[in-house]
Structures are given as C-alpha cells and as structure tokens.
N, C-alpha and C positions, 0 to 999 in steps of 0.2 A: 304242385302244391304252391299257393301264393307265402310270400315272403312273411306275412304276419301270423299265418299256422307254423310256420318253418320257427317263427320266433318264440311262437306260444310252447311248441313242442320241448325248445331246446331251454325254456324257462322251467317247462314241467320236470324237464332232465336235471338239471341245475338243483332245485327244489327239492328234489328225491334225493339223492343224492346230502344234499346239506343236514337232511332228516337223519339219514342213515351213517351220516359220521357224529351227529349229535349224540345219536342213539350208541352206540360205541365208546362215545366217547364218557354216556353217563352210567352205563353200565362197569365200567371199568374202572372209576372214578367210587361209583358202589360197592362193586366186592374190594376194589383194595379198605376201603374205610370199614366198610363190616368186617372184613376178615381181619384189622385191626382189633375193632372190638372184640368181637367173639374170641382173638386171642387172648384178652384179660380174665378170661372166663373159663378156656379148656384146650387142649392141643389138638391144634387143628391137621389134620391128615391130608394131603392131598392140596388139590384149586380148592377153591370157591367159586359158583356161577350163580350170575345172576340175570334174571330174566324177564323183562317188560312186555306185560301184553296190553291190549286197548281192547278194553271189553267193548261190548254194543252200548253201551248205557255212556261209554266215554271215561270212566271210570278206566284209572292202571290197577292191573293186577300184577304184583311184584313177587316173584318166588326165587326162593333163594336157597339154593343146595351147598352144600358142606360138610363133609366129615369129622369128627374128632373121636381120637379114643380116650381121651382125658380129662373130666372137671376139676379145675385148680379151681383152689382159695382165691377170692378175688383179689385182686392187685390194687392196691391204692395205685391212682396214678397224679 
C-alpha cells in the first residue's frame, strides 16, 4: 500500500473515531440535562438513555427512555 492510502486510511481512523467520542460525549451531556429536567416534573426511577439516530433524509431522530413512578407539582426553579 503507497504511503498516501496508508495516510488517507489512518485519517479515516482518526475521523471515526472523533465522531464516536462526539457522539458520547453529546449524548451524555443530554440525559444528564433532561434527566435534570424531567426531575422538576416526576421521580425519576432508574438511568435515563438517550439515543441519536441519522435517518436517510439526514434528519436526527432522538429517543429518549426513562422511568418515573411519580408526577410532582412543578418546582419553581
């Protein structure tokens, strides 16, 4: 393999990777701030997960699971 595929390769690697810590890093960054919120609202059971997909159209589709067994009164905050 010439030295400029070898470079392109280990760019592709690099790149993947930057995505995939992105990707973690915004997802994690989401449930804690929702699971903020939704605690003003009801007692939350459990994690929270939250889940980014890329649709075909390029559009996120964002799904977001959590439990509560509780609806409180809302909290001024």
């Amino acid at each position: 393999m010439n030295e400029s595929k070898q470079m392109a390769k280990r760019l592709k690697k690099v790149l993947l990777q930057d995505k995939i810590i992105a990707y973690e890093g915004l997802t994690k960054a989401l449930e804690s701030d929702v699971k903020l919120l939704l605690g003003y609202y009801m007692t939350i059971v459990g994690d929270l997960h939250v889940n980014i997909d890329v649709l075909d159209s390029g559009e996120y589709q964002i799904n977001i699971s959590v439990k509560a067994n509780n609806i409180n009164a809302p909290q001024v905050v």
